[in-house]
N, C-alpha and C positions, 0 to 999 in steps of 0.2 A: 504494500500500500504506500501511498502518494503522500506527504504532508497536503491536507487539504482544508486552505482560508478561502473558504468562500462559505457562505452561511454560519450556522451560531447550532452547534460550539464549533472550534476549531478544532481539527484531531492533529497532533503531531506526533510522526512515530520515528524521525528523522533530525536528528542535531541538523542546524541549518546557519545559512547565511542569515541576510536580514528575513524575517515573515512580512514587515508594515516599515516604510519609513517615518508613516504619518502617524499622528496622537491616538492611542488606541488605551480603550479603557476596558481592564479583563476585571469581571465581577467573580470568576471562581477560578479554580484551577484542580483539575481532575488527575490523578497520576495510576496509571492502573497498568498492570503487567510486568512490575518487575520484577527480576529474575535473577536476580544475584546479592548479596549481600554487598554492602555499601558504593552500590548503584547510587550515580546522581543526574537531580534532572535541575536545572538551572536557567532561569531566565533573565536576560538582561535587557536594557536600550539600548539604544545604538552607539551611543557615547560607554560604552560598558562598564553602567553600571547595572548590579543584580536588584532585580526588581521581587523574584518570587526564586528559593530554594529548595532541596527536597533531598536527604540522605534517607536510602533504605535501612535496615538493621535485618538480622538475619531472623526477627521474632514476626518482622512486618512482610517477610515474602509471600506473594497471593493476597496481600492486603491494602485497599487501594486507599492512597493518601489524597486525602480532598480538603481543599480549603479556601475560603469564600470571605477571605478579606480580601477587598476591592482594591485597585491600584490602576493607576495612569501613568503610561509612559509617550515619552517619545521616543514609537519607533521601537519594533520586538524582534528580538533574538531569541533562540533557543540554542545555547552553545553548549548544551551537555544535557547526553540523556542514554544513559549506559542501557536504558531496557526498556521496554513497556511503549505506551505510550501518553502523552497530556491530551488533554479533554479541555481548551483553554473558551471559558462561556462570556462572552462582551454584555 
């Protein structure tokens, strides 16, 4: 599968370049299918800074990390995602 931004949520299953240059405001963030013990998923803006973090533990494998504080960036990266994929909801 594709990183696919287009509709609501975003699925990312792919560490990427830029996703948006433009102001994007992510209301949750979904992390499901990791697979390895301290797996990380990491999002930044484009000026790299980290916006939203996520370290697995070997207690949380099969168990999906969700969390729904909101945040506004300029501009999204996905520069580390050892497994799984994000579920990113605007």
């Amino acid at each position: 599968m594709a990183n696919q931004v287009v509709g609501n949520p975003w699925i990312i299953d792919t560490a990427s370049s830029t996703l948006t240059a433009g102001i994007v405001t992510v209301v949750g963030v979904r992390w499901i299918g990791a697979t390895t013990n301290a797996h990380e998923a990491i999002l930044t803006d484009t000026g790299g800074a980290v916006k939203w973090r996520s370290k697995h533990a070997t207690a949380q494998l099969g168990v999906d990390t969700e969390s729904r504080v909101p945040f506004s960036s300029q501009g999204l990266k996905v520069t580390t995602l050892g497994s799984g994929a994000l579920y990113l909801y605007l």
